[in-house]
DOMIRO-131597 format. One record per atom (N, C-alpha, C): residue number from 1; atom name; x, y, z. Coordinates in Angstrom, 2 decimals. Atoms other than C-alpha are relative to their C-alpha. Layout:
BEGIN
  num  atome       c1       c2       c3
  NUM     CA        X        Y        Z
...
***
This chain:
BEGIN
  num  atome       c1       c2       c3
    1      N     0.86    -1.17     0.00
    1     CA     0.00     0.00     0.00
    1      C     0.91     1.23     0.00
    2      N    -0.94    -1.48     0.02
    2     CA     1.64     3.45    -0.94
    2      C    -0.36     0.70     1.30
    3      N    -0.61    -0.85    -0.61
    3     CA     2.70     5.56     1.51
    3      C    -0.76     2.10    -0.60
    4      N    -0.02    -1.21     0.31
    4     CA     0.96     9.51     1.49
    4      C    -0.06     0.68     0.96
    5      N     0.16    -0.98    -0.69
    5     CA     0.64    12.64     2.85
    5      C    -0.77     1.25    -0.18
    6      N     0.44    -0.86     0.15
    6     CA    -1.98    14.97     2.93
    6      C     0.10     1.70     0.34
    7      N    -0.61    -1.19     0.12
    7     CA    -0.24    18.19     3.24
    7      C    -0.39     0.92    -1.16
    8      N     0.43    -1.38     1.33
    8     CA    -0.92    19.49    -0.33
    8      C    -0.93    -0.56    -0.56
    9      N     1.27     0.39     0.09
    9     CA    -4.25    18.13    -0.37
    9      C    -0.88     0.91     0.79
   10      N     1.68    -0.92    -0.10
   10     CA    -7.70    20.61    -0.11
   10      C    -0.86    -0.87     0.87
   11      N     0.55     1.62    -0.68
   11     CA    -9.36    17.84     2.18
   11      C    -1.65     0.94    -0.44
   12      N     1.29    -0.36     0.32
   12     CA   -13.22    18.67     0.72
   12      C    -1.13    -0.55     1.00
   13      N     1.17     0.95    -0.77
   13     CA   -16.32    18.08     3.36
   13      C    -0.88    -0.72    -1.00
   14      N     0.93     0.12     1.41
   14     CA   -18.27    17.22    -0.36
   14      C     0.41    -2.28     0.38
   15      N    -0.76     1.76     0.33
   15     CA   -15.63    13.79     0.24
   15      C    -0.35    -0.93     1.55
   16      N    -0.19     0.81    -1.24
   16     CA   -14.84    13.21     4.14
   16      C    -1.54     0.03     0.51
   17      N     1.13    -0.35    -0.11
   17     CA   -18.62    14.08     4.64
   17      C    -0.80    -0.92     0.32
   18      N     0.43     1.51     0.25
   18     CA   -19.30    10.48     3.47
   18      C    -0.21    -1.04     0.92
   19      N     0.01     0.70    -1.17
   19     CA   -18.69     8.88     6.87
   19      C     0.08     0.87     1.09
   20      N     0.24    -0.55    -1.48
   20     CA   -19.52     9.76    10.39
   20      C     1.46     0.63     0.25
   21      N    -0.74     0.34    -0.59
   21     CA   -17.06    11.62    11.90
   21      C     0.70    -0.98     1.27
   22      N    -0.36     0.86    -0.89
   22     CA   -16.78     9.40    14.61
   22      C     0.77    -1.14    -0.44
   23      N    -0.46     1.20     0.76
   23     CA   -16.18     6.50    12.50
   23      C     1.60     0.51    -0.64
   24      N    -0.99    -0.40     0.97
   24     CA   -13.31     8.69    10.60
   24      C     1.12    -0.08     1.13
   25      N    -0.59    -0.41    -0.90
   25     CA   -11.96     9.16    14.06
   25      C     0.60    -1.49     1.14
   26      N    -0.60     1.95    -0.59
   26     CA   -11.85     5.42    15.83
   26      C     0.34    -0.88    -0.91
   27      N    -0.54     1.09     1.41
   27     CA   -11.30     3.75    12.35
   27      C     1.22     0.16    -0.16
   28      N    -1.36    -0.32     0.68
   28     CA    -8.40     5.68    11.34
   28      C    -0.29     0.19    -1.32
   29      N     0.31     0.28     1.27
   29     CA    -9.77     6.37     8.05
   29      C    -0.29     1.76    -0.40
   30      N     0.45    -1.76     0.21
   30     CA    -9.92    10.12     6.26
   30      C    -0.44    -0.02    -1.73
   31      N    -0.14     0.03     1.28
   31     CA   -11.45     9.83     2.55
   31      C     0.28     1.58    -0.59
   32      N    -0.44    -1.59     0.04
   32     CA    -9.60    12.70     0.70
   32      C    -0.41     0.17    -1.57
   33      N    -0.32    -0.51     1.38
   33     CA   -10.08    12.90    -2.87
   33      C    -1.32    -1.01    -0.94
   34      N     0.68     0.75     1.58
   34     CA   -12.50    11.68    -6.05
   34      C     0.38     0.24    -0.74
   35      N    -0.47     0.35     1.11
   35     CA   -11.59    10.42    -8.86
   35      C    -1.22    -0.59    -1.02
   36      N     0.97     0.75     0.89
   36     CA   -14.58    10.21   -11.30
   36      C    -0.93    -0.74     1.11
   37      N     1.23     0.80    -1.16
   37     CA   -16.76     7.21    -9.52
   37      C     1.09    -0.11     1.10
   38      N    -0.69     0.53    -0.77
   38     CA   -13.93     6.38    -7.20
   38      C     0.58     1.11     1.04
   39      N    -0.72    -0.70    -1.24
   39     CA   -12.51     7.74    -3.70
   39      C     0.94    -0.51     0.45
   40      N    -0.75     0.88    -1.05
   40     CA    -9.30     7.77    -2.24
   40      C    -0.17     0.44     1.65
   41      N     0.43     0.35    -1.31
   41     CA    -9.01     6.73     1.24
   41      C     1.45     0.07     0.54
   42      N    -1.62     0.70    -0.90
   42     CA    -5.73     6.98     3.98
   42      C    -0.98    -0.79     0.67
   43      N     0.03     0.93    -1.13
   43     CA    -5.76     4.33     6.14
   43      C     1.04     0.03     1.23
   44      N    -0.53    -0.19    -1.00
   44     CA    -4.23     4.07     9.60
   44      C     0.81    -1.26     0.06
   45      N    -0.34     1.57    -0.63
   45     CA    -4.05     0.23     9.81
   45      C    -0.28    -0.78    -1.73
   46      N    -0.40     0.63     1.55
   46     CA    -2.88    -1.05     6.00
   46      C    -0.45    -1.67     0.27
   47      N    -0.07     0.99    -0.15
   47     CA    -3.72    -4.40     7.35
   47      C    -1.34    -1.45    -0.16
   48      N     1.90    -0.04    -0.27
   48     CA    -7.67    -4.28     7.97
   48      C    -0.22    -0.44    -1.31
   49      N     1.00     0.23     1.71
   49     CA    -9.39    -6.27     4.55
   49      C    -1.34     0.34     0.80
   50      N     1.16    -0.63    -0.83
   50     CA   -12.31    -6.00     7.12
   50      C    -0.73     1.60    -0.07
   51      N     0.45    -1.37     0.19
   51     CA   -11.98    -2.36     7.06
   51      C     0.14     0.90    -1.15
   52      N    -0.13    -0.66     1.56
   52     CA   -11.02    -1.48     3.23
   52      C    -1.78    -0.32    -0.56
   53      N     1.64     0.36     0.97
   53     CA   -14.41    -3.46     2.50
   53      C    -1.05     0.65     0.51
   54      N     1.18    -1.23    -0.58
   54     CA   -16.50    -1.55     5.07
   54      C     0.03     1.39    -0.24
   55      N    -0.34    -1.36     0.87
   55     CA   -15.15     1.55     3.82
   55      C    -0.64     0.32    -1.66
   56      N     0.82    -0.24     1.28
   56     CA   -16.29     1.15     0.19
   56      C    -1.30    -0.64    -0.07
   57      N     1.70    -0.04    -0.14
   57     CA   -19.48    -0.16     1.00
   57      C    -0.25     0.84     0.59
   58      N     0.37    -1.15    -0.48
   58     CA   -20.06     2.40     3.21
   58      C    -0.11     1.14    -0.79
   59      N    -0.42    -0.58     0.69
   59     CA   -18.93     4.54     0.47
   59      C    -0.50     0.15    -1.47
   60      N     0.99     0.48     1.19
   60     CA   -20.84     2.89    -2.46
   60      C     0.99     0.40    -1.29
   61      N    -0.23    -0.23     1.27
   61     CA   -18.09     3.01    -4.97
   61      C     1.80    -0.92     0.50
   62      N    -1.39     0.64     0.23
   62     CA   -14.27     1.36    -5.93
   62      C     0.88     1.18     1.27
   63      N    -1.09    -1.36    -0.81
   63     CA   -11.86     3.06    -2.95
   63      C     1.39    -0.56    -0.84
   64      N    -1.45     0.26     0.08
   64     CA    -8.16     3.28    -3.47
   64      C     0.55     0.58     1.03
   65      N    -0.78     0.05    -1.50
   65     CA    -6.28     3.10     0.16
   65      C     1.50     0.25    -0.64
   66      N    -1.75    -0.32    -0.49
   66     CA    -2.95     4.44     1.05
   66      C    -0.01     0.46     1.30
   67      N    -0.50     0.08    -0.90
   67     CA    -1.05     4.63     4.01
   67      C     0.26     1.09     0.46
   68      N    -0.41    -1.87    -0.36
   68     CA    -0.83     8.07     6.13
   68      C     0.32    -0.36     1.39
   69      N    -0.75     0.22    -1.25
   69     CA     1.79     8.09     9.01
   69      C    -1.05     0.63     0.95
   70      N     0.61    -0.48    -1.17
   70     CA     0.29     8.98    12.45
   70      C    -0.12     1.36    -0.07
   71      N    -0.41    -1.44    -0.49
   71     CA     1.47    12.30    12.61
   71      C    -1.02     0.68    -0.98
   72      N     0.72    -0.86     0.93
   72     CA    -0.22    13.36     9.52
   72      C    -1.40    -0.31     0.14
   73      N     1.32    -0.07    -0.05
   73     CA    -3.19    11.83    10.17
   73      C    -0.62     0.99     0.56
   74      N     0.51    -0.87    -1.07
   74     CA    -3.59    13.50    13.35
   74      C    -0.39     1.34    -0.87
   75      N     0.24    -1.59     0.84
   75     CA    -3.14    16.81    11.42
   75      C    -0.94     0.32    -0.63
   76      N     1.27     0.40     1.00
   76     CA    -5.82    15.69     8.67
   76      C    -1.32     0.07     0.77
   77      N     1.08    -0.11    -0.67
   77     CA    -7.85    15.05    11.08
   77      C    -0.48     1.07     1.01
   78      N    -0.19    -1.67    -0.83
   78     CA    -7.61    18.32    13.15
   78      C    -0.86     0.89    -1.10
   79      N     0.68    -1.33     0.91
   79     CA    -8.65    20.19     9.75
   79      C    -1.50    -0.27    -0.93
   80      N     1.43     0.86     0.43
   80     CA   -11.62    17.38     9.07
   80      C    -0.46     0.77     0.96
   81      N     0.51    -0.83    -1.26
   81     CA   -12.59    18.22    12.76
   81      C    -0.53     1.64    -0.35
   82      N    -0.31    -1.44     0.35
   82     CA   -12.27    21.99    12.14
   82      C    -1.57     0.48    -1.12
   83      N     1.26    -0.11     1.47
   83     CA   -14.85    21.76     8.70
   83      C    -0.94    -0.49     0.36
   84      N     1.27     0.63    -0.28
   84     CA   -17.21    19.56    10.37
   84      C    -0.53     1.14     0.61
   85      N     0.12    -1.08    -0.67
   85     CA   -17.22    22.35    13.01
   85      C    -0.91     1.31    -0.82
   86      N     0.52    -1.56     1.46
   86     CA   -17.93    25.23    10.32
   86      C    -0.51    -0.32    -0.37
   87      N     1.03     0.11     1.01
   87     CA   -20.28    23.61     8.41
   87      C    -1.66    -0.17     1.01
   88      N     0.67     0.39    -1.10
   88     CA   -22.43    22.70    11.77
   88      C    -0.67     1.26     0.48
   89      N     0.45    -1.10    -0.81
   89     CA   -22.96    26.29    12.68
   89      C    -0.91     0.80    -1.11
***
């Protein structure tokens, strides 16, 4: 599974929107991007088939997973947090 980093990624609520935050938040999971029918997805735990498949069913379309170190997640997820926030008020 590649290896990314969402740093010079726009993270869109249109994408991460798609799943609870909660779920985005105990899963380890941040979907960042579409591609046509398809979404990609970091993952926390590259290991989960359990959780790639509940992810695109949940999701209702082909994902493509990659790998996002801790650190960045956290971050990702700070500026998910943040948008859920703003869009809530």
């Amino acid at each position: 599974m590649p290896v990314i980093s969402l740093n010079g990624f726009d993270l869109q609520p249109a994408v991460f929107r798609e799943l609870p935050l909660d779920y985005l938040t105990f899963q380890g999971v941040i979907p960042f991007e579409k591609m046509g029918d398809e979404t990609l997805v970091t993952l926390l735990n590259p290991f989960s088939d359990r959780l790639r498949q509940e992810v695109a069913a949940a999701l209702g379309c082909r994902c493509h997973f990659y790998l996002i170190p801790p650190a960045d997640f956290d971050v990702a997820l700070e500026v998910v947090k943040n948008r859920y926030a703003a869009e809530s008020k």
